[in-house]
C-alpha positions, 0 to 999 in steps of 0.5 A: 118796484111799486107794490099794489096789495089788493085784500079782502076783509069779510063779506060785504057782499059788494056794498061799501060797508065801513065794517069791512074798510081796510083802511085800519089795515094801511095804518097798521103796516105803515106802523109794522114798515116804519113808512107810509103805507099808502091808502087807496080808497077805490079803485076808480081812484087807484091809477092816479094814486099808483102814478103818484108813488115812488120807486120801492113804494107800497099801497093798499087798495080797499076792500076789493069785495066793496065790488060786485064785479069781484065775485060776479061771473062778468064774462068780459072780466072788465075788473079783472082788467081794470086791477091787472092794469095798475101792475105790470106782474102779478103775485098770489099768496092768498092760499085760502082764498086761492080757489075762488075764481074772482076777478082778483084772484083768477082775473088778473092773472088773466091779463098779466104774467103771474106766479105765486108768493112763498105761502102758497109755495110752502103750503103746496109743498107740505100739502105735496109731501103729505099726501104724496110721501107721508109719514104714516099712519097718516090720519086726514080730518076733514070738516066743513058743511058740506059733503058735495063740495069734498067728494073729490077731496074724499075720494082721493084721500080715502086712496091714501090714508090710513084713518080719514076723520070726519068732522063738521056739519058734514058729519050729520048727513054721514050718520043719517046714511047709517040710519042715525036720527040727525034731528035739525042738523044740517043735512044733505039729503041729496048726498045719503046714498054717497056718503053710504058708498064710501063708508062701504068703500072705506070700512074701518078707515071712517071714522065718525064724531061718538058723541056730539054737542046739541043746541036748539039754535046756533046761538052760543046762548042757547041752550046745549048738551053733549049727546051720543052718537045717534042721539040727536033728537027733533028740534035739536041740532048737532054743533061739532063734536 
């Protein structure tokens, strides 16, 4: 088979920035394979460079975020289309970008047969076992920014295990719903009242950051402390634990 790697680096954010080329990326494989990796420079250009390969050969596409369309709600998927064209079967194993609905992800699928690769199979199956068949006690630490985009994993998870930690910026808008001053951090206000109903629904199985690094700018120059929990004053903000 001819393989077509489609990738992404960074957050170009649909422009053609060299910071973000994979072109390095094809050097390194090649040197890894012991062959020639070969480089596609565009997609515009990518059916006449798939053309060109020989059987068993691999080629990488560019950035595939140089392009608008892949993050873009685009109603008649025309990327979508155009990458699915350039393979006969498609295969995902970008498990951390498997949840994004982009062209490159969920588009082609779309149009093509497809399935997953080994990685994502191997994490659906740990995931799968610890959740559904865990050893206990079984402790869950959940991180990231926001609590309106893990209120289902919350929910679901506060079913099953028996300690669930939270961590991340999310932390701030949990101990703003204990009445705790959060300074500047980074704060849902909208989501209080939620974070209040499952500290009420969980009890003792929350567990909350008891103290917290402060600086007066996310800045690794600015100037920080380590304060306790309910000890983030105005014109600090609470950096992680």
């Amino acid at each position: 088979a001819k393989v077509i790697l489609m990738a992404h680096l960074g957050r170009p954010k649909g422009e053609k920035n060299p910071e973000f080329t994979l072109a390095p990326v094809a050097k390194y494989m090649s040197k890894v394979f012991g062959e020639e990796i070969v480089f596609i420079p565009s997609v515009e250009e990518a059916p006449a460079y798939v053309e060109k390969l020989a059987d068993g050969q691999i080629a990488l596409l560019e950035n595939i975020r140089y392009y608008k369309a892949e993050e873009a709600k685009d109603d008649d998927m025309t990327f979508a289309e155009e990458l699915a064209k350039l393979g006969d079967f498609y295969v995902n194993d970008a498990f951390g970008a498997a949840h994004r609905a982009h062209a490159s992800t969920a588009g082609v699928a779309d149009y093509i047969p497809a399935v997953c690769g080994y990685l994502i199979q191997k994490e659906i199956e740990f995931l799968g076992n610890a959740v559904n068949n865990p050893v206990r006690p079984l402790v869950a630490i959940l991180g990231g920014s926001k609590v309106s985009s893990k209120i289902s994993v919350i929910e679901n998870l506060l079913d099953k295990v028996d300690k669930l930690i939270i961590g991340g910026g999310m932390a701030y808008t949990f101990m703003a719903a204990k009445g705790q001053e959060v300074g500047d951090s980074l704060l849902e206000k909208d989501y209080i009242d939620y974070a209040k109903e499952m500290m009420e629904k969980a009890g003792d199985k929350l567990l909350l950051p008891i103290d917290t690094v402060v600086a007066t700018e996310f800045n690794n120059d600015a100037e920080s402390k380590i304060v306790p929990e309910g000890g983030i004053e105005a014109g600090w903000q609470g950096l992680d634990i």
